[in-house]
Steps between C-alpha positions, in 0.01 A plus 500: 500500500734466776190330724468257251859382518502461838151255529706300232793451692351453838254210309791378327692432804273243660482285190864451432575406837133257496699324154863514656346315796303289305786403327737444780215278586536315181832479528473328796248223416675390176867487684357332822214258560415140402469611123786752503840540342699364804271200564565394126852564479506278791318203316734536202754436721351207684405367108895510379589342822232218448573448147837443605435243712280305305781496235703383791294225598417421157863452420531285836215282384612392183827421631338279758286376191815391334636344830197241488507426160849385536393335822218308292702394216802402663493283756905504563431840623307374783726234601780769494357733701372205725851322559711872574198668655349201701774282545294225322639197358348203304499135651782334491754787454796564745562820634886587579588804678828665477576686813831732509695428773602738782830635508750275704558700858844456618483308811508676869721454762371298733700589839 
């Protein structure tokens, strides 16, 4: 009987470590590779920071959505922005500048 014990463990030997490596091996592809664990982790990631800019820029395009349809319906905005931005005035209209003056230097010997 003891011969019999002994094929058993010396056959049993080769096939756990065959299925630990193949394992190990397993392991490996799911966790690495194009298809793996990392590799999608990684696109989650990249998703959430996309989605986060498209909610960004979606919030910045309705804004500037809102900004033309208050530059289409009123046409006082324009001229506002127009006069401060451009310096535009209509025909006719007199311009008058206010400059501050300079603070008066007392005067300087002149020996």
């Amino acid at each position: 009987m003891s011969g019999l014990s002994t094929f058993d463990r010396s056959w049993l030997r080769p096939r756990i470590l065959v299925v630990a490596i193949l394992l190990l091996l397993l392991l490996a592809a799911s966790l690495a590779g194009e298809r793996g664990l990392i590799r999608l982790y990684q696109m989650h990631q990249t998703r959430a920071d996309l989605n986060r800019e498209v909610e960004q820029l979606t919030a910045a395009n309705a804004a500037l959505a809102e900004e033309v349809r208050v530059f289409r319906t009123d046409p006082g905005r324009i001229e506002a922005i127009a006069r401060e931005e451009l310096g535009l005035v209509k025909p006719g209209e007199i311009i008058y500048e206010f400059r501050g003056t300079a603070p008066s230097q007392p005067p300087t010997d002149a020996r």
